[in-house]
PDB file of the backbone (N, CA, C, O) and the ligand in Angstrom, with CONECT records:
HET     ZN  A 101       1
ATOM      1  N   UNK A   1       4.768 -12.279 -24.046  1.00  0.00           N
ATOM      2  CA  UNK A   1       4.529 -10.936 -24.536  1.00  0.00           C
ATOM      3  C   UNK A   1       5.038  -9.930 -23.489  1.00  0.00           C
ATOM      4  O   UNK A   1       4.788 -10.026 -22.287  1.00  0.00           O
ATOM      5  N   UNK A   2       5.762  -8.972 -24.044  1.00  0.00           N
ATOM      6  CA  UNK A   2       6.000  -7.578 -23.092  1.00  0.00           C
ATOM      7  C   UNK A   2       5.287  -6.863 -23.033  1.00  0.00           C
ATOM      8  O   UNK A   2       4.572  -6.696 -24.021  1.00  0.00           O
ATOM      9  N   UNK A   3       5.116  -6.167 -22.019  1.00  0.00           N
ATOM     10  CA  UNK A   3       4.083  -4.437 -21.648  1.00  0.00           C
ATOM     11  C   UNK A   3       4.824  -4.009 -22.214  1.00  0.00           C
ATOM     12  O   UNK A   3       6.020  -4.295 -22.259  1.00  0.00           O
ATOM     13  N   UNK A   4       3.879  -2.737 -23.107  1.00  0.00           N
ATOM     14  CA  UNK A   4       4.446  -1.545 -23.866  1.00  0.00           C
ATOM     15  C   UNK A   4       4.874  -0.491 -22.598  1.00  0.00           C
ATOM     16  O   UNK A   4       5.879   0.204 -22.743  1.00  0.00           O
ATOM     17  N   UNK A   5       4.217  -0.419 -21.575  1.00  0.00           N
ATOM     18  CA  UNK A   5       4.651   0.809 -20.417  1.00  0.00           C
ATOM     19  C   UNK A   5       5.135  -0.128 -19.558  1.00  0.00           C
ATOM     20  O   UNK A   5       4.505   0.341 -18.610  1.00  0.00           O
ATOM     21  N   UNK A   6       5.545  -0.786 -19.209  1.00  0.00           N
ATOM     22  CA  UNK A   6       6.687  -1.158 -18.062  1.00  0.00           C
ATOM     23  C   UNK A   6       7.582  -1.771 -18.260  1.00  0.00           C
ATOM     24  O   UNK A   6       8.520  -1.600 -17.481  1.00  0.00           O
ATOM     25  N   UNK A   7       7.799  -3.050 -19.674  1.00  0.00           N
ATOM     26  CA  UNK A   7       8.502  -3.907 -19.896  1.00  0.00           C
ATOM     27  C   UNK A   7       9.067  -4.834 -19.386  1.00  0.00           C
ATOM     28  O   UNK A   7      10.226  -5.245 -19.418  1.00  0.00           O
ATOM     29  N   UNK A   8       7.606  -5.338 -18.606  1.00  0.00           N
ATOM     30  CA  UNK A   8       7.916  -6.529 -17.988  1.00  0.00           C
ATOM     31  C   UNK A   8       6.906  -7.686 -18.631  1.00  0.00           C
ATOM     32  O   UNK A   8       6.053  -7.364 -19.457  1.00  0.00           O
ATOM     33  N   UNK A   9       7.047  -8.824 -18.260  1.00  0.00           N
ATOM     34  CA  UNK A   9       5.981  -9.894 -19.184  1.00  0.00           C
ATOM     35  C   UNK A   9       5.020  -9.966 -18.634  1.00  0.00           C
ATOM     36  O   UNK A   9       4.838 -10.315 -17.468  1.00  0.00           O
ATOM     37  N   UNK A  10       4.403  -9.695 -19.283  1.00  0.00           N
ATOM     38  CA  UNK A  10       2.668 -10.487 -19.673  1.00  0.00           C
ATOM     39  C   UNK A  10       2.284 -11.612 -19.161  1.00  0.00           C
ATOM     40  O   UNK A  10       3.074 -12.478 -19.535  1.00  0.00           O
ATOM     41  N   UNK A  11       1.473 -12.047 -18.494  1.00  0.00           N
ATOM     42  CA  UNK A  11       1.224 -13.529 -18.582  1.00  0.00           C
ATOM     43  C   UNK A  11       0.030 -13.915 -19.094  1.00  0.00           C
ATOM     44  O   UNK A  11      -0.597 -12.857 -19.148  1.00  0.00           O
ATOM     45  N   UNK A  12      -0.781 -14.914 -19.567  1.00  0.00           N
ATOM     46  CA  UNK A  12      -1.890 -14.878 -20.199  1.00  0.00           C
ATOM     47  C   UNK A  12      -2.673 -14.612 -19.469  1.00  0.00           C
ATOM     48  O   UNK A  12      -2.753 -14.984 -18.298  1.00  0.00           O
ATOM     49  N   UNK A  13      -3.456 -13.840 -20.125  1.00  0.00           N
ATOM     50  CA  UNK A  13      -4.806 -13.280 -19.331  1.00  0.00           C
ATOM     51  C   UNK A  13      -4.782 -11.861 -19.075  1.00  0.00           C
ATOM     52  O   UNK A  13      -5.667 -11.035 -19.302  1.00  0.00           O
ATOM     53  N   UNK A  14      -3.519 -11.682 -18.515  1.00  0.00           N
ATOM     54  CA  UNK A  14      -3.601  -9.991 -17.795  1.00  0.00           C
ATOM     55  C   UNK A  14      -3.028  -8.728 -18.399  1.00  0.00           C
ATOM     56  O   UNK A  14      -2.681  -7.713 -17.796  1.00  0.00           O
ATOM     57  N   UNK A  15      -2.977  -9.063 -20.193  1.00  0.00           N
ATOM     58  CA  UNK A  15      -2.836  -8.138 -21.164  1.00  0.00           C
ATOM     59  C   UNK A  15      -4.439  -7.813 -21.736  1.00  0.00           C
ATOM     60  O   UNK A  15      -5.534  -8.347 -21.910  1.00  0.00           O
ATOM     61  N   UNK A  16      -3.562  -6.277 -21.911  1.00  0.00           N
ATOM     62  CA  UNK A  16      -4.851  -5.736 -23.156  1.00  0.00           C
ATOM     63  C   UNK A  16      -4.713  -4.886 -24.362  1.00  0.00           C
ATOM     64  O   UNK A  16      -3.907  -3.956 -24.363  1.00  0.00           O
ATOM     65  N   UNK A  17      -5.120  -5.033 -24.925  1.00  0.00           N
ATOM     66  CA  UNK A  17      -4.509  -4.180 -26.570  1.00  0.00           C
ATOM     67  C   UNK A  17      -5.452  -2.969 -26.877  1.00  0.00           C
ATOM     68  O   UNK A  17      -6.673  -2.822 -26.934  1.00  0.00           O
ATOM     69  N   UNK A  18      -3.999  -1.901 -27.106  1.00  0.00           N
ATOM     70  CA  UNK A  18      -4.558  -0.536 -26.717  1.00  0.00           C
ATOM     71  C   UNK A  18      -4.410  -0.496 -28.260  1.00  0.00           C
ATOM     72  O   UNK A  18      -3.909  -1.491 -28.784  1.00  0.00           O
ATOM     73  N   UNK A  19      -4.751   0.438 -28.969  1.00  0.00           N
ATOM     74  CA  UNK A  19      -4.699   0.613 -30.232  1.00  0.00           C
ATOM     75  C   UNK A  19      -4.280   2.316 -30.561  1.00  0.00           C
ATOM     76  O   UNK A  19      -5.212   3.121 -30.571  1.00  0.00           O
ATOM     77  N   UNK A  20      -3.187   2.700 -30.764  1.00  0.00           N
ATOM     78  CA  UNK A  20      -2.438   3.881 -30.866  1.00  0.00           C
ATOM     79  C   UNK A  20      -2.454   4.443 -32.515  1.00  0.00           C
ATOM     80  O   UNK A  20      -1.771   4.031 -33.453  1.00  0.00           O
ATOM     81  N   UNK A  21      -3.473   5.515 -32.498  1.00  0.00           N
ATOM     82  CA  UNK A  21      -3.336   6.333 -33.533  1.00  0.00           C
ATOM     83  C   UNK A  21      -2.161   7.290 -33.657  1.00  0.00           C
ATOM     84  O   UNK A  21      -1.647   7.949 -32.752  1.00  0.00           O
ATOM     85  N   UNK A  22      -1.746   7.235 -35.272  1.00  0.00           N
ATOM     86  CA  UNK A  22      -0.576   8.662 -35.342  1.00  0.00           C
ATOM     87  C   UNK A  22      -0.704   8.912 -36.179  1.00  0.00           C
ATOM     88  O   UNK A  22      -0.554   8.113 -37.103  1.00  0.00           O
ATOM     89  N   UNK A  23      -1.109  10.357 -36.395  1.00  0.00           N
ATOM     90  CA  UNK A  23      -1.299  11.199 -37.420  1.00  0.00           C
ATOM     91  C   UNK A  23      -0.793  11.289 -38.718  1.00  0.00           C
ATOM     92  O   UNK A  23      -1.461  11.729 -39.653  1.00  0.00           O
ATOM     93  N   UNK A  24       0.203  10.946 -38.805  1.00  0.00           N
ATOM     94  CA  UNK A  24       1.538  10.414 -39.901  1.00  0.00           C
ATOM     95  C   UNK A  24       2.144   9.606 -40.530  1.00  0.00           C
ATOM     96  O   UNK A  24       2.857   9.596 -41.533  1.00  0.00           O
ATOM     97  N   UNK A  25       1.458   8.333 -39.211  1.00  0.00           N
ATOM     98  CA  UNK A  25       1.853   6.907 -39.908  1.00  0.00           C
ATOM     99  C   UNK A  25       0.497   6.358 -39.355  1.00  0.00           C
ATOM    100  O   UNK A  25      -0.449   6.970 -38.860  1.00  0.00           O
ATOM    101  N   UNK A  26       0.728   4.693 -39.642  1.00  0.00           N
ATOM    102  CA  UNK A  26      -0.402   4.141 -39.522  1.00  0.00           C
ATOM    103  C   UNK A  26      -0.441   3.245 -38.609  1.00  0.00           C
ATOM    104  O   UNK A  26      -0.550   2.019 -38.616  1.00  0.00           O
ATOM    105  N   UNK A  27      -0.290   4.389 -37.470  1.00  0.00           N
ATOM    106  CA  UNK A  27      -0.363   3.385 -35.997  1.00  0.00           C
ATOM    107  C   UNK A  27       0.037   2.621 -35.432  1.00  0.00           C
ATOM    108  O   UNK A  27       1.168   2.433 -35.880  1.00  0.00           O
ATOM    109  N   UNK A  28      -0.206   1.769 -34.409  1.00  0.00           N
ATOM    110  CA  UNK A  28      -0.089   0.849 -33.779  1.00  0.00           C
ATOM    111  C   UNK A  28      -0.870   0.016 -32.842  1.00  0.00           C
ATOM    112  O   UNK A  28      -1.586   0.622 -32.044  1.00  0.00           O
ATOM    113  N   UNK A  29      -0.843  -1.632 -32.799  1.00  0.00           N
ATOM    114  CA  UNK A  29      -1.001  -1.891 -31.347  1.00  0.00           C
ATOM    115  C   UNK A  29      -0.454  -2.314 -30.303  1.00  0.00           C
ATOM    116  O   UNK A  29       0.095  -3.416 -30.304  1.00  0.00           O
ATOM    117  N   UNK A  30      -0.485  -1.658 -29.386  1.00  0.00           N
ATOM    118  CA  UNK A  30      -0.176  -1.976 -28.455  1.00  0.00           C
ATOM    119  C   UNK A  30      -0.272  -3.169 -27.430  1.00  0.00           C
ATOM    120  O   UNK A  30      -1.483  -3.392 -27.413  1.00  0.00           O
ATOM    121  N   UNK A  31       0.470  -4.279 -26.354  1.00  0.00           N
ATOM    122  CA  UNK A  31      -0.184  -4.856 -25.181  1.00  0.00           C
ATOM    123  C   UNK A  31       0.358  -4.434 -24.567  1.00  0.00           C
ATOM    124  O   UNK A  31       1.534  -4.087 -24.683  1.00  0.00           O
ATOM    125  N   UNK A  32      -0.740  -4.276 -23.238  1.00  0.00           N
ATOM    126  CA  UNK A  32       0.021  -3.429 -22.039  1.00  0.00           C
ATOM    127  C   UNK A  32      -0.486  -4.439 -21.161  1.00  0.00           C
ATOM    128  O   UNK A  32      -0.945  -5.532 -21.490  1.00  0.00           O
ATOM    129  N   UNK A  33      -0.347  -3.926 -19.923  1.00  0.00           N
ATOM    130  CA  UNK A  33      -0.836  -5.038 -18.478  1.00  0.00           C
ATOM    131  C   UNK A  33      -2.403  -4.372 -18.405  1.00  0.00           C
ATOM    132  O   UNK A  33      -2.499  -3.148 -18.503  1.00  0.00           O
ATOM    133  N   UNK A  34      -3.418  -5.056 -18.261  1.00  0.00           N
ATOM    134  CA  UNK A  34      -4.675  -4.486 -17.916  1.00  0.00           C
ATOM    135  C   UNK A  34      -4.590  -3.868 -16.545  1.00  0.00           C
ATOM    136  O   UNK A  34      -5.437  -2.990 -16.383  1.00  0.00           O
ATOM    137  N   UNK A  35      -3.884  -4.063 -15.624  1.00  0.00           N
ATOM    138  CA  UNK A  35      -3.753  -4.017 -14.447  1.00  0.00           C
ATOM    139  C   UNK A  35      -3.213  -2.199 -14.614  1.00  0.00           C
ATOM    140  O   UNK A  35      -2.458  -2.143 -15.584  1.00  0.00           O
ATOM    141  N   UNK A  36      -3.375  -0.916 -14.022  1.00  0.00           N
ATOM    142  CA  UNK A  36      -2.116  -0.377 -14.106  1.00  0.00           C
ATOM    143  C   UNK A  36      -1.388  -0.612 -13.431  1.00  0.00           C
ATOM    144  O   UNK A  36      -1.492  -0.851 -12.228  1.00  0.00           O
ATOM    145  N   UNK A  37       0.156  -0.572 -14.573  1.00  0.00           N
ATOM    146  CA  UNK A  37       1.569  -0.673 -14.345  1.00  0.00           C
ATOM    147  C   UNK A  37       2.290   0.898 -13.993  1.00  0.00           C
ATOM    148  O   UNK A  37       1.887   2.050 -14.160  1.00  0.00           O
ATOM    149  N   UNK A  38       3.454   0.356 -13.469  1.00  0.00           N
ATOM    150  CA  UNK A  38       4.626   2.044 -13.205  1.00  0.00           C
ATOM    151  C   UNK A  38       5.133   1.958 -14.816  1.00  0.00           C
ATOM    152  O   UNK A  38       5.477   1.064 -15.589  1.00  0.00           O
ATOM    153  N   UNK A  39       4.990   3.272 -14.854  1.00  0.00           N
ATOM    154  CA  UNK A  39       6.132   3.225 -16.462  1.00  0.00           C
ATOM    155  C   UNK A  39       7.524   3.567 -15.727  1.00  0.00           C
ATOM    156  O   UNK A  39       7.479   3.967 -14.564  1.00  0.00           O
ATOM    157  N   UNK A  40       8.526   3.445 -16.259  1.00  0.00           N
ATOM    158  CA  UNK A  40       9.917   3.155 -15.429  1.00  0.00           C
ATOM    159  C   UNK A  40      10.140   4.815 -16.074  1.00  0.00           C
ATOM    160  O   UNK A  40       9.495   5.318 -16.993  1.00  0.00           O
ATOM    161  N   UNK A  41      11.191   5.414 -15.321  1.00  0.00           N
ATOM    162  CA  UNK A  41      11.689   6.325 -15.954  1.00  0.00           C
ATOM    163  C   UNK A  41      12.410   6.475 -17.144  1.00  0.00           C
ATOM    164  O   UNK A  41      13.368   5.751 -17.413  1.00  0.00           O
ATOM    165  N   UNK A  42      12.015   7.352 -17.858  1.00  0.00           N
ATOM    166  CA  UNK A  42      13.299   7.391 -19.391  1.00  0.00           C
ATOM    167  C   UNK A  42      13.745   8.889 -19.570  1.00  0.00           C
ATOM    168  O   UNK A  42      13.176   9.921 -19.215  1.00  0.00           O
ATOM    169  N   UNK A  43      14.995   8.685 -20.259  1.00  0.00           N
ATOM    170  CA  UNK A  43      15.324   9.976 -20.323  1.00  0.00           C
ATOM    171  C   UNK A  43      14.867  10.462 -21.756  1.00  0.00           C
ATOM    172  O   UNK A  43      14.956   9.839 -22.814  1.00  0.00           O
ATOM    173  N   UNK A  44      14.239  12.018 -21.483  1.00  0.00           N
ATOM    174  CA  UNK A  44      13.990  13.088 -22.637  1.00  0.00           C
ATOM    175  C   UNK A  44      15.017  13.277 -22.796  1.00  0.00           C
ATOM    176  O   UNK A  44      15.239  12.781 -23.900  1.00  0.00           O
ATOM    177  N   UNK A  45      15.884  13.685 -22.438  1.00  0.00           N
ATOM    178  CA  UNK A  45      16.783  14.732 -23.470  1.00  0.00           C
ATOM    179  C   UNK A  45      18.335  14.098 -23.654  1.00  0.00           C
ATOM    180  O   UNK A  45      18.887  13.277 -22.922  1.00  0.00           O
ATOM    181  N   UNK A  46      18.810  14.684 -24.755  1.00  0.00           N
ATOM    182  CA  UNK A  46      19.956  13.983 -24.965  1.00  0.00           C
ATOM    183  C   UNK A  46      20.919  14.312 -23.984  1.00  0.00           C
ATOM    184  O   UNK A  46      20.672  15.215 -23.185  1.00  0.00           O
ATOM    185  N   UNK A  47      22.480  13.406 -23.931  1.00  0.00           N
ATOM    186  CA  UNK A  47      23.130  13.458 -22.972  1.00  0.00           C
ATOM    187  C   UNK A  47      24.162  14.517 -23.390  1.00  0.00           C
ATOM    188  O   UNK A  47      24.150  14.905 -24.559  1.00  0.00           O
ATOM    189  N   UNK A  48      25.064  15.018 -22.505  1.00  0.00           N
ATOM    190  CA  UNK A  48      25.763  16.349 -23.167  1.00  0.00           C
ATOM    191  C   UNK A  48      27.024  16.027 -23.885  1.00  0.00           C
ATOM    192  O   UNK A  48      27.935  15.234 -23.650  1.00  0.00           O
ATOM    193  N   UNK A  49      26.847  16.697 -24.625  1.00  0.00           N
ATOM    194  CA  UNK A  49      28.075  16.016 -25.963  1.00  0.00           C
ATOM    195  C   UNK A  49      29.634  16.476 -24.849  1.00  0.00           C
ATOM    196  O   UNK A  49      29.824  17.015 -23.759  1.00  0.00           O
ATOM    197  N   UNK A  50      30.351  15.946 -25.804  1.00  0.00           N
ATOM    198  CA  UNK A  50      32.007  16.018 -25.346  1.00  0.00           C
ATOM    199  C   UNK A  50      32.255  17.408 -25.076  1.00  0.00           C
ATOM    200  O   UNK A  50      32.968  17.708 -24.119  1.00  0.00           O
ATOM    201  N   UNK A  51      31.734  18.313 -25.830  1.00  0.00           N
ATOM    202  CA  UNK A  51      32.721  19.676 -25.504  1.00  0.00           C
ATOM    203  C   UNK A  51      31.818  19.998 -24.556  1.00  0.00           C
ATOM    204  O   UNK A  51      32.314  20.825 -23.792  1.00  0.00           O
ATOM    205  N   UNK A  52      30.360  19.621 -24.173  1.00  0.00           N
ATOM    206  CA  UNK A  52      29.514  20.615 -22.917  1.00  0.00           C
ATOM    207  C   UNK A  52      30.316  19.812 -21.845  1.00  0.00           C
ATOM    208  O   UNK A  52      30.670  20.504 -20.890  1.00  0.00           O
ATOM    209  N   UNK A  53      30.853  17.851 -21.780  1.00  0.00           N
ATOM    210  CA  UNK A  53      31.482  17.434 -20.681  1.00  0.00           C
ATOM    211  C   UNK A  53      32.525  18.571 -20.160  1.00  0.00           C
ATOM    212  O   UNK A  53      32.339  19.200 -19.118  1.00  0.00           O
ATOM    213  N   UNK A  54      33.452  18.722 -20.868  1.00  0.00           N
ATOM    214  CA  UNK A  54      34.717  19.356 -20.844  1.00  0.00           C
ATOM    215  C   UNK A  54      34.459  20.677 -19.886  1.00  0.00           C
ATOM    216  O   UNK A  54      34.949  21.091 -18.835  1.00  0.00           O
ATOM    217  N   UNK A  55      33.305  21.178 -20.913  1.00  0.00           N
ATOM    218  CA  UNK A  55      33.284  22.523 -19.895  1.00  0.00           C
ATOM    219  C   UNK A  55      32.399  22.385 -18.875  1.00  0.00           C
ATOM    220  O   UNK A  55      31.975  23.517 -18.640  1.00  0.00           O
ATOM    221  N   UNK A  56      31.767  21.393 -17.957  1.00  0.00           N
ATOM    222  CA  UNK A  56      31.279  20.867 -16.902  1.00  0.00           C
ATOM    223  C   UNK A  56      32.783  20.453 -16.393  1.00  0.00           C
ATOM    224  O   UNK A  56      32.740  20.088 -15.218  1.00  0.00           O
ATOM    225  N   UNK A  57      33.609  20.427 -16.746  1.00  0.00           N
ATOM    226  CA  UNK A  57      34.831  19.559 -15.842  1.00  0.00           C
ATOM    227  C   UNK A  57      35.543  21.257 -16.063  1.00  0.00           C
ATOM    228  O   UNK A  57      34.911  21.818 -15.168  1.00  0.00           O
ATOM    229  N   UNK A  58      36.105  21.959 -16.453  1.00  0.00           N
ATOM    230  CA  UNK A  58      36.540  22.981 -16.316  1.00  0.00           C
ATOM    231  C   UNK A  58      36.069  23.416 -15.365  1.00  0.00           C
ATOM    232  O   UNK A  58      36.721  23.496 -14.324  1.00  0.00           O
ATOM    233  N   UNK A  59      34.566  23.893 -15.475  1.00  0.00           N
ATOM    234  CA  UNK A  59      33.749  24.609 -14.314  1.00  0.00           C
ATOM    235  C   UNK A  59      33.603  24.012 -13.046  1.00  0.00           C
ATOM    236  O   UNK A  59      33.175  24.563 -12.032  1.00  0.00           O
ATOM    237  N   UNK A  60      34.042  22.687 -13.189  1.00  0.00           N
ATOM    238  CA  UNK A  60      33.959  22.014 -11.652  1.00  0.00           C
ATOM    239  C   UNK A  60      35.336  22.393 -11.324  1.00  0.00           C
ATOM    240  O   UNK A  60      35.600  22.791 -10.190  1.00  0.00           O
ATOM    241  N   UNK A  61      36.320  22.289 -12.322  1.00  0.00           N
ATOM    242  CA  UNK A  61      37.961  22.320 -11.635  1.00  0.00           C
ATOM    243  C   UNK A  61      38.142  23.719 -11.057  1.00  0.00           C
ATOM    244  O   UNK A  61      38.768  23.941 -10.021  1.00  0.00           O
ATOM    245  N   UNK A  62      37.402  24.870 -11.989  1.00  0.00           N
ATOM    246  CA  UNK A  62      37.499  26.336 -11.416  1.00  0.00           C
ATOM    247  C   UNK A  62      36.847  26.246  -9.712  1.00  0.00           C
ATOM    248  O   UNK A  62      37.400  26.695  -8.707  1.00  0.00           O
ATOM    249  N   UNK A  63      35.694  25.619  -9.781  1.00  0.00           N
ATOM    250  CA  UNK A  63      35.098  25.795  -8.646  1.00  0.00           C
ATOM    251  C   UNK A  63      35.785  25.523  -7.389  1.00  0.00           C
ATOM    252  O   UNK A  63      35.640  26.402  -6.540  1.00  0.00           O
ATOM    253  N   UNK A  64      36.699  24.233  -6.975  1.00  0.00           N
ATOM    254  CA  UNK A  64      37.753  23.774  -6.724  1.00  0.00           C
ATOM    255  C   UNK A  64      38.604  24.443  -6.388  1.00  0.00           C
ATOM    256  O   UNK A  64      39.125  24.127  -5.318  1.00  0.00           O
ATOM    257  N   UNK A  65      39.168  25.703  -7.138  1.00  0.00           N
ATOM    258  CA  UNK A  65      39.968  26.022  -6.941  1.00  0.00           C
ATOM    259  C   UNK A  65      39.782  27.577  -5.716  1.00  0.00           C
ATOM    260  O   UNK A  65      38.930  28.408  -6.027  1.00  0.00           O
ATOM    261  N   UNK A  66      40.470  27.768  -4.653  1.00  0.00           N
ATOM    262  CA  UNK A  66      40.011  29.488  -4.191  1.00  0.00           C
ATOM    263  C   UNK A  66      40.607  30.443  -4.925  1.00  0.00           C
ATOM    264  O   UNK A  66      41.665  30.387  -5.551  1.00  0.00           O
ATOM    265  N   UNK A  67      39.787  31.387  -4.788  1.00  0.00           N
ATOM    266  CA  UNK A  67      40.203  32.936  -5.275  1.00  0.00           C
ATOM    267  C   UNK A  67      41.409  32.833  -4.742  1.00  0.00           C
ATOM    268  O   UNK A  67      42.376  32.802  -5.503  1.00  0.00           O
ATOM    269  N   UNK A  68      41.628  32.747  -3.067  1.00  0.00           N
ATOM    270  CA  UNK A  68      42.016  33.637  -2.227  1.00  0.00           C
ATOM    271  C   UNK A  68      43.711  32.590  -2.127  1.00  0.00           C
ATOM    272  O   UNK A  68      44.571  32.713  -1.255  1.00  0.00           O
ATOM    273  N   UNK A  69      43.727  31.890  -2.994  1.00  0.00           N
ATOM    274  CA  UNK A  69      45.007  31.111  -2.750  1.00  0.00           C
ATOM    275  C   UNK A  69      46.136  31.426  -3.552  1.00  0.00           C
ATOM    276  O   UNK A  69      45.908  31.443  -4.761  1.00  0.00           O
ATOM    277  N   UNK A  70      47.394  31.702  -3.157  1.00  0.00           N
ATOM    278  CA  UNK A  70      48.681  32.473  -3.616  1.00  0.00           C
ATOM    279  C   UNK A  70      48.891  31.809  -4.944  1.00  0.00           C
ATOM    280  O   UNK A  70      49.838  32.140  -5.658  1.00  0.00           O
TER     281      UNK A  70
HETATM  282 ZN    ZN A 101       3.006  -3.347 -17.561  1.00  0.00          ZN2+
END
């Protein structure tokens, strides 16, 4: 079995089942480690589409460049 917050295995004994209400649907359960675990980092937000890359690489190439050069 995997932990729901760390995603690492379980071994017998040192899980426990959390039981997750949602307002909208009809829940879940959970096993997690009884122990607390680190939850690993995840990313919120989406990654920046192609045209925000582009203009992150423009704005780096401007930056790059001096005013003050002929
Ligand atoms: Zn865990």
């Amino acid at each position: 079995m995997i932990c729901a917050r760390c995603d690492k295995p379980i071994l017998p004994g040192q899980g426990t089942t959390l039981a997750l209400d949602s307002p909208s649907a009809g829940g879940a359960d959970v096993t997690v480690h009884a122990e607390l675990c680190n939850m690993p980092g995840h990313q919120t937000a989406p990654d920046l589409t192609g045209s925000q890359l582009f203009a992150e690489q423009l704005r780096a190439a401007a930056d790059r460049v001096s005013r003050y050069a002929p």
